[in-house]
FITORPA-415750 format. One record per residue (C-alpha): residue number from 1; x, y, z. Coordinates in steps of 0.1 Angstrom, whole numbers, plus 5000, padded with zeros to 4 digits. Layout:
<bavos>
ronu|u|v|w
NUM|X|Y|Z
...
</bavos>
This chain:
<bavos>
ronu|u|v|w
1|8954|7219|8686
2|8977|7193|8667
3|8953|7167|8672
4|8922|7188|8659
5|8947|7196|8630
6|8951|7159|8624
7|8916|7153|8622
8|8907|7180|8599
9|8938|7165|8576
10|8921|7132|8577
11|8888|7144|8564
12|8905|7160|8539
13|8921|7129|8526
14|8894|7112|8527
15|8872|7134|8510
16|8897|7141|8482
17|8920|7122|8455
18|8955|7142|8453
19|8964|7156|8423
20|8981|7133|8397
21|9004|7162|8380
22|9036|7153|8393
23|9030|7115|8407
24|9033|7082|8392
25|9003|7068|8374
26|9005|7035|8389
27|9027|7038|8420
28|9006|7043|8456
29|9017|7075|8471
30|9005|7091|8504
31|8981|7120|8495
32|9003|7148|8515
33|9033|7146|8536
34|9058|7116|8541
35|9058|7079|8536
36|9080|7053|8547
37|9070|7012|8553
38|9042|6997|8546
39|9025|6979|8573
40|8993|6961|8584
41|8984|6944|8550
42|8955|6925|8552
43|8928|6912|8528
44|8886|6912|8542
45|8861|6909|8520
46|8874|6921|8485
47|8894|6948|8498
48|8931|6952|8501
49|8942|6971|8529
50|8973|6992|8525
51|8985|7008|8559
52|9013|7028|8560
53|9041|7048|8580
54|9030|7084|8575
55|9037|7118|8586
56|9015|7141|8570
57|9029|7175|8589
58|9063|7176|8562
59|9073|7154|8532
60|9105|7146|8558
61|9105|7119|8584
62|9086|7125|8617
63|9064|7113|8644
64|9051|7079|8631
65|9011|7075|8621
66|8994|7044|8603
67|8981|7059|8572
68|8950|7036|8552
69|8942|7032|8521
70|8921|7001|8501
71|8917|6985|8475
72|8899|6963|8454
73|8926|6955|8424
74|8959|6967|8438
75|8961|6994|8414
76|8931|7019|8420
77|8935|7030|8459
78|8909|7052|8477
79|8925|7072|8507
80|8909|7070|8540
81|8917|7088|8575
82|8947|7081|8597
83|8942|7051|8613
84|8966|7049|8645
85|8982|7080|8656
86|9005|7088|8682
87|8997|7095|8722
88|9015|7099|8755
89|9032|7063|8748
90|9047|7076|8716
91|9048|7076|8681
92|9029|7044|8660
93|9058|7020|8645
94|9060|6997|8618
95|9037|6960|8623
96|9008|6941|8607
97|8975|6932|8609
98|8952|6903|8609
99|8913|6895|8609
100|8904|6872|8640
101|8884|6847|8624
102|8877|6831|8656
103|8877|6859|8680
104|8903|6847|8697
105|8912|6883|8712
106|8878|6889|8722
107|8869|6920|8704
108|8843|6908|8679
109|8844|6877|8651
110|8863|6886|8623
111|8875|6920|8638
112|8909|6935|8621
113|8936|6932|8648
114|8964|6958|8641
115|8999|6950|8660
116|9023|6981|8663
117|9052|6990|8679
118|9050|7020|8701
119|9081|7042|8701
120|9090|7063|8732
121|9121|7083|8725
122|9125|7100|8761
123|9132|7078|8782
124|9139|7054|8751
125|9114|7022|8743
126|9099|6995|8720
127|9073|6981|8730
128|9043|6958|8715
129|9006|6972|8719
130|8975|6963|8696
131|8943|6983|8685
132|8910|6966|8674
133|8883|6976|8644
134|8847|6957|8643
135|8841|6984|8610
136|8865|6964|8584
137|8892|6987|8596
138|8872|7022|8588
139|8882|7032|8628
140|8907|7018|8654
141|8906|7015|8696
142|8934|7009|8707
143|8937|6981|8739
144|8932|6998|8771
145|8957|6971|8786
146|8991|6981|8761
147|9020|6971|8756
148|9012|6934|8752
149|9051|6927|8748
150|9082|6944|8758
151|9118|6938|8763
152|9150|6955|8775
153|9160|6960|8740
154|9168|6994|8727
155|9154|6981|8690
156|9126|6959|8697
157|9102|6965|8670
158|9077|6958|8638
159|9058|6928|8648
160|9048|6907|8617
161|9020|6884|8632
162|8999|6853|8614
163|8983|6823|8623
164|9005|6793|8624
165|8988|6761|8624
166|9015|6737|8629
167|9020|6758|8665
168|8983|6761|8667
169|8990|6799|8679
170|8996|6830|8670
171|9029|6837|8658
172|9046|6874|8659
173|9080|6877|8648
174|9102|6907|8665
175|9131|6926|8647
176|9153|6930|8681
177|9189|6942|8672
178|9205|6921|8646
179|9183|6889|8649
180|9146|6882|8648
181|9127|6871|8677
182|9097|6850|8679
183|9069|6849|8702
184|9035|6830|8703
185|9001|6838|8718
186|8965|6822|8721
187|8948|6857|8716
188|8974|6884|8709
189|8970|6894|8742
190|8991|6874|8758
191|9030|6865|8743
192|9057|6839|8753
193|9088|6836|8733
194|9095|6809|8714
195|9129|6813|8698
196|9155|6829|8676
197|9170|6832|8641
198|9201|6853|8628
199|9234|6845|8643
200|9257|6837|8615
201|9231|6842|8589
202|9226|6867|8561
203|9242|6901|8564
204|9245|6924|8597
205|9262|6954|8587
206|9231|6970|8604
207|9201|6968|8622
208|9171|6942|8607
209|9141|6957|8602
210|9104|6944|8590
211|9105|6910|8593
212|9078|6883|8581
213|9074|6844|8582
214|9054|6826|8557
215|9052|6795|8541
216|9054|6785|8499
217|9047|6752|8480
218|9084|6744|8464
219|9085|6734|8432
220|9087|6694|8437
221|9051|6697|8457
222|9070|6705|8494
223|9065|6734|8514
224|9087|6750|8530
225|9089|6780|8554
226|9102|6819|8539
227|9114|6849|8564
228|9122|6878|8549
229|9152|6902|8573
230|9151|6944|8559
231|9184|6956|8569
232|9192|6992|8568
233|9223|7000|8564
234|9241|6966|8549
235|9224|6965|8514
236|9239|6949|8487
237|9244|6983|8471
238|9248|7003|8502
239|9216|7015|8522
240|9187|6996|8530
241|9175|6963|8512
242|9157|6934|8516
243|9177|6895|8529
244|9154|6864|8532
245|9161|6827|8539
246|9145|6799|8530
247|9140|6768|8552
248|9117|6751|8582
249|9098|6768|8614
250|9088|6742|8640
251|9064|6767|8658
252|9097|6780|8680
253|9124|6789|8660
254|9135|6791|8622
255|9157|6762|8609
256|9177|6775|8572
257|9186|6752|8547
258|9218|6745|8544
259|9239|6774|8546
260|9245|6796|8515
261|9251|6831|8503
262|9228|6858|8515
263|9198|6858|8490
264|9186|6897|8483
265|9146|6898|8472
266|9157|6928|8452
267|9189|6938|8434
268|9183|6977|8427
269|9187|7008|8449
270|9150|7009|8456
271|9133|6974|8474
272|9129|6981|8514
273|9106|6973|8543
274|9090|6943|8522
275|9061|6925|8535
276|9030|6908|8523
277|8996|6909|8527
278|8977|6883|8555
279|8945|6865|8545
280|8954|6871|8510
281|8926|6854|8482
282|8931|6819|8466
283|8962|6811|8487
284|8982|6836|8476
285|9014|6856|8490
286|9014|6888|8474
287|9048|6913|8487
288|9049|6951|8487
289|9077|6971|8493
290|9088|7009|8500
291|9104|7020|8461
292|9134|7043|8489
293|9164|7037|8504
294|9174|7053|8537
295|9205|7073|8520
296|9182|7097|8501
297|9146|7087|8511
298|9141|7125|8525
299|9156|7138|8496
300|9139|7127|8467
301|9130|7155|8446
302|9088|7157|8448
303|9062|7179|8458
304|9041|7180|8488
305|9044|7143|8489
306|9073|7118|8494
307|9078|7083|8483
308|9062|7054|8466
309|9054|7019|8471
310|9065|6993|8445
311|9039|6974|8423
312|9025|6945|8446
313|9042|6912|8433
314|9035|6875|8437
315|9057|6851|8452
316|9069|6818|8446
317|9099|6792|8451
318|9115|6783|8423
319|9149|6761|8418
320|9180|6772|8421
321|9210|6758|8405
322|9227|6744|8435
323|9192|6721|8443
324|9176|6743|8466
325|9150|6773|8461
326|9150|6809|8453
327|9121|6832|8462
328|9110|6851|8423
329|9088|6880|8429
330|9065|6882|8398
331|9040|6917|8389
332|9005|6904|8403
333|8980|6894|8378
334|8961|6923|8390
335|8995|6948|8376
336|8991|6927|8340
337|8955|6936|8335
338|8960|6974|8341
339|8979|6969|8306
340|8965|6991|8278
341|8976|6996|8247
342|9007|6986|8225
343|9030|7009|8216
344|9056|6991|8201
345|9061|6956|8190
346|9092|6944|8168
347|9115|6913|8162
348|9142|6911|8146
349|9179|6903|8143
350|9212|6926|8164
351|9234|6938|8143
352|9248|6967|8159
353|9226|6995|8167
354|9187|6999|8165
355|9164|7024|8180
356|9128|7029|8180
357|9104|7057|8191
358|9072|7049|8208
359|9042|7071|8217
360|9054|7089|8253
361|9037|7074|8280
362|9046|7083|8321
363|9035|7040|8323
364|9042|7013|8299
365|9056|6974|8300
366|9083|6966|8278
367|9086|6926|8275
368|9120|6920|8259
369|9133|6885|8245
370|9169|6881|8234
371|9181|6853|8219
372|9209|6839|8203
373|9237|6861|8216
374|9266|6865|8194
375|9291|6892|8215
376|9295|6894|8256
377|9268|6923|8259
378|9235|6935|8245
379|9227|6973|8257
380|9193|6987|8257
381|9189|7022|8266
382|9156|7039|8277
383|9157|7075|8263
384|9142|7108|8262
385|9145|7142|8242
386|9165|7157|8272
387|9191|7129|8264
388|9187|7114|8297
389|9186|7073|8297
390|9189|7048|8320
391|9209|7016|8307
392|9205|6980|8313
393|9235|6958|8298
394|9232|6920|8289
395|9267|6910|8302
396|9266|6878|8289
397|9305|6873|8294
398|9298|6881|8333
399|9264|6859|8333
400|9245|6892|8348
401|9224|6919|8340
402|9233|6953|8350
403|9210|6986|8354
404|9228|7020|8352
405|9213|7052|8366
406|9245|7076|8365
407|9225|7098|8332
408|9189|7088|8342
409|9179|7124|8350
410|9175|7140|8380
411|9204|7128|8400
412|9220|7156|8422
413|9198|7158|8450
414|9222|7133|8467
415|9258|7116|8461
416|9246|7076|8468
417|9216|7084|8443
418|9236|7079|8405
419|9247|7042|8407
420|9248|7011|8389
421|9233|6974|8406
422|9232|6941|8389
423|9218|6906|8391
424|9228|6873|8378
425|9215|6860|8345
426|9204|6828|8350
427|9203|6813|8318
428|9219|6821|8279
429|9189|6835|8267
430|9177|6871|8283
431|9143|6872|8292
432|9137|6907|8304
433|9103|6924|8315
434|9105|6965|8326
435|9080|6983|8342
436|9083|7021|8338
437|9065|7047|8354
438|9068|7081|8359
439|9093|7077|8390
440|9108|7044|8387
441|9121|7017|8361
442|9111|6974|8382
443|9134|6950|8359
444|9124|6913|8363
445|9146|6883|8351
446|9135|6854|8344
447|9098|6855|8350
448|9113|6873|8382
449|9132|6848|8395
450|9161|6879|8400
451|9148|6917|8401
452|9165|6955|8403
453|9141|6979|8413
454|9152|7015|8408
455|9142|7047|8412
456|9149|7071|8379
457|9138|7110|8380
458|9137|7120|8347
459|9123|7155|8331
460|9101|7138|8305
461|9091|7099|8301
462|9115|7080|8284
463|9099|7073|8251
464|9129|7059|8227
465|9148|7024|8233
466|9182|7013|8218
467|9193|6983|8215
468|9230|6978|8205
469|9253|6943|8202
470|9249|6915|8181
471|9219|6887|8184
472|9202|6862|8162
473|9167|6872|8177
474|9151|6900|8194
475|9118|6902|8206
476|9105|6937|8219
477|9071|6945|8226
478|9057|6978|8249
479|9025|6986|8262
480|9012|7012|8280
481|8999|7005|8315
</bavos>
């Protein structure tokens, strides 16, 4: 009976395009039921795929599916059936996907190649098995010879694979525990392991989660080699959050740069389960992220859906100040084109207190340029008629930028939700560039070089900002998206 339910569900969704009253304009959310990571992202032939940890029986966490969606300007998504769902093994984990160019596996040329972790909870087990598509990922099989990698580890789990060419293999990397394993195959059939990364690295106050390895140019022409490590809990701000390191893989194991602090992707409440999309066009490495944080993430006040993804953003190395890189996550060109029109667009000098109304919108960019500082903080407050607002302060005196959520709205559905996270402010003048949608408020820095995602709940779109403090110049512009 469940499974003819299932099916029936996944006509349904994709037959139909959920109703937009109470979701996000922008913001990919699953059509009924829960969400959690994204997984299996994969570009074919003009078409982004987005699959996703899904539970479509209740909007709270539950036997894991692959949900699938596509494409074509990550922004516009068309919902399509379940694609994995669970069987006598167990329930369908976190991975990634890849198209077999060479049809190294054997199921086809240029099949999509999904790699999943099964999840058994009696007796407990991780294990490694792959399904196959030859229908640009419309229908899955899974392999009649699963797992294809296990291990007596109780949190073995979310396989990120790609093709590495300086190993001239496949290479999967393995959450296991509190380090990340890797493996390498000739046809993602067959795995050995290769080596291992995370003792006396980044943080371990809990389990890491949803690794992936990739490679960036660096900004004096090198290239170097990028894992990102989700941790749940051990955030920067409690929960879960996203670590990464920067350094060299030799095809075995992942060699950091020279020690430093642990480097968080995001700053806010609200960054987790990042990964990025294989095969992606024109060389690029484009991240998405769950916009939740394990504290709350099944309390979240929506409807008959739960959680969103963030916008996708581009990455890039950029330097640092001590002579080595940081990883800036920028909006994707394709999130810049979805802008419309402007609502507001001012400049002039701080003296104390200014506020301007704009036309409400549930989406809109505000690009913000402060120059010229002449006190230790510049406020600006996003406002609404209810007199919530969320903050972000200029702390010029404390070289960071801090985001405040404490009277953003809804905020009672959970203790660890009101809060306050910051990032550094890399240079005098603030440049500042907020993305607001219905459910959520993505600060970049810097052209992104730091970020604060957060999730806001208010009862109507903010659609006044104050600015208060003292500067020469202020440049504010805000379009609808």
């Amino acid at each position: 009976m469940k499974r003819i339910t299932l099916l029936l569900l996944s006509i349904l969704v994709a037959c139909s395009q959920p109703a937009r009253d109470n979701r996000p304009k922008n913001h990919f959310t699953p059509p009924v039921g829960w969400m959690n990571d994204p997984n299996g992202l994969v570009w074919k032939n003009g078409e982004w795929h987005l699959f996703y940890q899904a539970y479509p029986d209740d909007v709270h966490w539950g036997p894991m599916h692959w949900g699938h969606a596509v494409s074509t300007d990550l922004i516009h998504w068309e919902h399509l059936p379940l694609a994995l769902c669970p069987d006598e093994m167990g329930a369908i984990f976190s991975g990634s996907a890849v198209v077999d160019h060479d049809n190294t596996a054997g199921f086809g040329k240029d099949a999509i190649i999904a790699i999943y972790t099964i999840n058994h909870e009696d007796p407990h087990y991780q294990k490694q098995c792959i399904a196959y598509s030859t229908d640009d990922g419309r229908t899955f099989t899974k392999w009649a010879g699963n797992p294809v990698l296990e291990a007596d580890i109780p949190d073995f789990r979310d396989p990120k694979v790609s093709w590495n060419d300086r190993a001239g293999e496949w290479i999967m990397s393995v959450a296991s525990g509190q380090e990340i394993r890797f493996y390498g195959s000739p046809n993602l059939k067959d795995w050995e392991f290769r080596g291992r990364f995370g003792e006396s690295y980044g943080a371990h106050g809990g389990l890491w989660e949803c690794p992936d390895l990739f490679e960036l140019d660096t900004p004096d022409g090198g290239r170097k080699s990028v894992l990102l490590v989700n941790i749940n809990p051990g955030g920067i701000f409690g929960g879960s959050a996203t670590q990464y390191f920067i350094g060299e893989f030799d095809g075995r194991t992942f060699i950091p740069d020279e020690p430093v602090p642990t480097r968080w992707m995001d700053y806010g409440k609200d960054h987790y389960a990042t990964v990025t999309w294989n095969d992606a066009p024109d060389g690029r490495r484009v991240a998405l992220a769950w916009m939740s944080n394990w504290q709350y993430a099944n309390n979240i006040p929506t409807g008959s859906w739960r959680n969103m993804m963030s916008y996708p953003r581009d990455l890039s190395l950029v330097p640092s100040e001590d002579g080595g890189c940081l990883l800036a996550s920028a909006p994707s060109p394709e999130v810049t084109a979805a802008r419309g029109r402007k609502l507001l667009e001012k400049e002039f000098s701080l003296d104390g207190d200014k506020t301007f109304r704009f036309r409400s919108e549930q989406a809109y960019e505000i690009r913000l340029g402060i120059s010229d500082p002449k006190g230790d903080t510049v406020g600006i407050s996003l406002e609404n008629e209810e007199g919530q607002r969320c903050v972000v302060t200029v702390d010029y005196s404390g070289k960071r930028v801090i985001f405040n959520r404490k009277d953003s709205g809804r905020t009672d559905f959970h203790n660890d939700f009101p809060s306050e996270t910051f990032c550094a402010l890399p240079k005098g003048d603030a440049d500042l560039r907020l993305l607001v949608d219905k459910y959520s408020v993505e600060l970049f820095v810097d052209g992104g070089t730091y970020v604060m995602t957060n999730l806001v709940f208010p009862d109507s779109p903010y659609d006044t900002i104050r600015l208060e403090g003292h500067a020469g110049n202020v440049d504010v512009r805000i379009d609808a998206m």
